[in-house]
N, C-alpha and C positions, 0 to 999 in steps of 0.2 A: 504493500500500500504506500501510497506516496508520503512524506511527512508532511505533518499538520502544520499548519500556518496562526500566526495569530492576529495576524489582518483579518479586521473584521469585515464580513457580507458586503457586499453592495446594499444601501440602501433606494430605497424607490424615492424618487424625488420629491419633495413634499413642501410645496412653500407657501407664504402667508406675508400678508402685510401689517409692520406697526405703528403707529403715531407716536414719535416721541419730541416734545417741545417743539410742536409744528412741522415735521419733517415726518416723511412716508418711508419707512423700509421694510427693504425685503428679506424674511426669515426663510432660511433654507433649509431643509431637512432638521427642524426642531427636537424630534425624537432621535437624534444620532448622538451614540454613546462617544464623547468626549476625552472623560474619565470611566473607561469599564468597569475596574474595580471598584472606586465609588459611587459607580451609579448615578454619576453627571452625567446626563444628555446634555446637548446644545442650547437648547431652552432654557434649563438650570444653571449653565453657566451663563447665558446673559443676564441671568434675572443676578446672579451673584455678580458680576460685573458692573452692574446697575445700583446694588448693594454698595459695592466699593467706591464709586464713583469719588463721592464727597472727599475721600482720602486720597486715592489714587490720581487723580486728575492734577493733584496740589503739585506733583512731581513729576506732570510729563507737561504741564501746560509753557507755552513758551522755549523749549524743547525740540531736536531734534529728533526722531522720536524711527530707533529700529527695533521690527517686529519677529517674532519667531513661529512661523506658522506651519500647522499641524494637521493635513487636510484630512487627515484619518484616527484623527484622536493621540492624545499623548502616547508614547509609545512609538509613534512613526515612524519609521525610519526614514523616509521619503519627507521630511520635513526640510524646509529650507529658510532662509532670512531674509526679512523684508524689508530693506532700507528704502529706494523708491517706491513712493507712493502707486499703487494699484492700479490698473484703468480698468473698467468706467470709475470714474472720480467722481462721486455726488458731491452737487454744487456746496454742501454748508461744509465742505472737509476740507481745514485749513492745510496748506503745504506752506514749506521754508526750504531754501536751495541752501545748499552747501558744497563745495569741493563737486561741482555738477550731480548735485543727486540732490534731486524734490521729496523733504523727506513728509510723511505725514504730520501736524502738529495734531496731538490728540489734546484737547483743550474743552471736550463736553461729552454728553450722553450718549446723543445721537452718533458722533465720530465712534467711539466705544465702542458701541454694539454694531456699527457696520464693521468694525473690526476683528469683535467676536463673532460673525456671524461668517468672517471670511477665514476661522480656525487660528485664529493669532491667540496665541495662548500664553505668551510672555509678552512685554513691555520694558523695551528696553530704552532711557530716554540718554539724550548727552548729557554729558556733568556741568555744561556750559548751557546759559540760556542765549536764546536766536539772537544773532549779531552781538555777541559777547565773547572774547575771546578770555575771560577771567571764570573762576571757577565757582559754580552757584552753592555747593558747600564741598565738605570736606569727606572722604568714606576711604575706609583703610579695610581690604577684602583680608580676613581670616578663611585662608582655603586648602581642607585637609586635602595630602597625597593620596590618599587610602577613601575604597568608595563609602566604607564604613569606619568612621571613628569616632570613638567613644570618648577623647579628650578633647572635643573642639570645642563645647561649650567652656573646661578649662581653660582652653588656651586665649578665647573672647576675654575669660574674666580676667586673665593675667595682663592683657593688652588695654582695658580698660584702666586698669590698675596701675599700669605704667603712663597710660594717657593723665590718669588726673596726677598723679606726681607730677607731671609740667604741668601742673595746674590747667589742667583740659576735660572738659566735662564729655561727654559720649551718650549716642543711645545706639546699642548693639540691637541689630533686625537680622532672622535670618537671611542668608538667600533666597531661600524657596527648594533649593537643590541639598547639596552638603556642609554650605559653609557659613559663614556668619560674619558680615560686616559693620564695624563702626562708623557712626553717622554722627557729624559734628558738624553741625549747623555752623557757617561763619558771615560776618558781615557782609553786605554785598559790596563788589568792588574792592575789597582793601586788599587782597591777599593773592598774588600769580600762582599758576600749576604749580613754575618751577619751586617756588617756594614750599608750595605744600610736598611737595617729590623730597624735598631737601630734609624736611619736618620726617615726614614719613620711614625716608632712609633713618634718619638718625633711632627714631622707634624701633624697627624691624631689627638694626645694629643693637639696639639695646636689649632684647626678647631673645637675640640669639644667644648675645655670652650671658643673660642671667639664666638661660633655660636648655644650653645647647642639644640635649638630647628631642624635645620639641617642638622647637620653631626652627624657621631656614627665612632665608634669602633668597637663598636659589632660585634663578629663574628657569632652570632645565628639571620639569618634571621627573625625568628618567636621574638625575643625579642629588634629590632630595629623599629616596629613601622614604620613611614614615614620618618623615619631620613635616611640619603645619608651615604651611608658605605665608609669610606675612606680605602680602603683594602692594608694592605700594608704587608699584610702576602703572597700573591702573588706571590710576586716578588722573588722565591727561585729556589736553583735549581733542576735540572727536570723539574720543574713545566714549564706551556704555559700560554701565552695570547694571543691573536687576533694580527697578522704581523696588519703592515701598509699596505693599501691599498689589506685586505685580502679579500673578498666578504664574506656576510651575507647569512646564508638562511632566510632571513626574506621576507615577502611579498613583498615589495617595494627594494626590489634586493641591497639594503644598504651595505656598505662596511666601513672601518675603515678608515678614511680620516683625514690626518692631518688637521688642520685648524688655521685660522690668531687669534690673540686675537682680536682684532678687532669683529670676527665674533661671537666667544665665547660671547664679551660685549654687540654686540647685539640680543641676543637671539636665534640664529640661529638653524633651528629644522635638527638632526639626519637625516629625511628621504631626506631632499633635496641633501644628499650625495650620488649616488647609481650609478650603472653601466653605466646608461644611460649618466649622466653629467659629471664621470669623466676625460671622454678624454681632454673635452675644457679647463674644472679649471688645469689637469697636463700641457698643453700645454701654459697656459697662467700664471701656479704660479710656474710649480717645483714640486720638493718634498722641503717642507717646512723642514721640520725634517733634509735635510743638508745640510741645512742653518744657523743652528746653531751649534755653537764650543761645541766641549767638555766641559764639566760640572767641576772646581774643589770641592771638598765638603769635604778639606782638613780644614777649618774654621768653618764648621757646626760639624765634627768628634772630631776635638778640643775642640770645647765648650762642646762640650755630653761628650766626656770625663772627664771633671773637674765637673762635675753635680756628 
């Protein structure tokens, strides 16, 4: 017998139209499973992207904005990246040119949902906002070698730890995937990439010799071993990371979730963040991330200096 496949069926086409803040779209195949093992259809995840909105939109609006799209549900292997904008391009879908590529601006509802409804299942925005060439905040990626590991929430709280010693405050959100990045809010305007790159370097240098067995540097996967990459090459412009509160294609429908330290110190695993339980945790904490002030890192930039 042949070997089984886990591509799912062909579905039968199935579409519908919806009104959202004066604008008419097209829902396609609403009953097709998204997330299988959670029993996300397409419907369920725009109704949860509609959910997220109020948060999510806060960090892709003004934005370059690349997409990761899934036309067979998470899982796909035929998945690819969506930097230029789609065609047909309905008229209320903001775009922004860069480096010649028209990127989507996702900046409302209706943009959202014709983007879930086209299998984008991540949201990936720039760290720069449109026609800025300075950095809209600050995010230092904690990214284990290993698909499973069980010290990365350690290794967030160590790095947190070492951020407020230079007097720097953080809100740690997962990825959505394996890792967990620091989120520090900074002024607008005051502070260059290179500067943050310099910032960053000096942290990642500081994590490796208090921790060497740990953290790495390294930027060659293949020569990091099990050591936790403190990545802070990253954080440049053009480049993307993972919005807050961006959805995962990962099996258990996982999304990029700020989280308490608290939750960080006690161990708390990645998957319990996913589509299903973010409405109650928004509804009962916020968006964590603005809750906290702006970041100075005018004392950290000084000392590096005189180094």
């Amino acid at each position: 017998m042949p070997p089984s496949t886990t591509r799912p069926k062909p579905h039968k086409t199935v579409t519908g139209t919806v009104t959202i803040e004066g604008h008419e779209l097209t829902i396609t195949n609403p009953d097709k499973p998204l997330y299988p093992e959670m029993g996300v259809t397409k419907l369920i995840y725009l109704q949860k992207l509609i959910e997220l909105a109020p948060y999510l939109l806060r960090y892709t609006r003004n934005r370059y904005l690349t997409t990761i799209r899934y036309p067979h549900g998470a899982g796909d292997p035929d998945f690819f990246y969506q930097k230029n904008a789609p065609e047909p391009l309905p008229s209320f879908v903001p775009t922004a040119e860069l480096s010649g590529i028209r990127y989507v601006v996702l900046d409302s509802i209706p943009t959202l949902v014709w983007l879930g409804n086209l299998a984008c299942l991540e949201f990936h925005p720039s760290l720069h906002e449109i026609g800025s060439e300075l950095p809209a905040e600050w995010l230092i990626d904690i990214d284990p070698s290993l698909e499973e590991e069980p010290r990365i929430m350690e290794a967030a709280y160590l790095a947190g730890q070492a951020l407020e010693r230079m007097g720097i405050q953080s809100v740690p959100k997962t990825s959505g995937a394996t890792g967990v990045q620091l989120y520090i809010p900074i002024p607008p305007g005051q502070y260059t990439f290179a500067q943050l790159r310099e910032a960053g370097y000096f942290l990642g240098k500081y994590l490796v010799e208090s921790h060497p067995n740990l953290f790495t540097i390294e930027r060659l996967k293949k020569n990091r071993g099990d050591r936790i990459y403190v990545d802070y090459l990253q954080h440049w412009y053009g480049k993307t990371l993972s919005a807050p509160y961006t959805p995962r294609a990962k099996a258990h429908a996982t999304l990029s979730t700020p989280l308490l330290w608290s939750e960080v110190e006690a161990n708390c695993s990645p998957k319990d963040f996913n589509l299903l339980t973010i409405g109650p945790r928004l509804a009962r904490m916020g968006d964590l991330i603005q809750k906290l002030a702006p970041q100075s890192l005018d004392q950290v930039l000084r000392f590096l200096n005189k180094l």
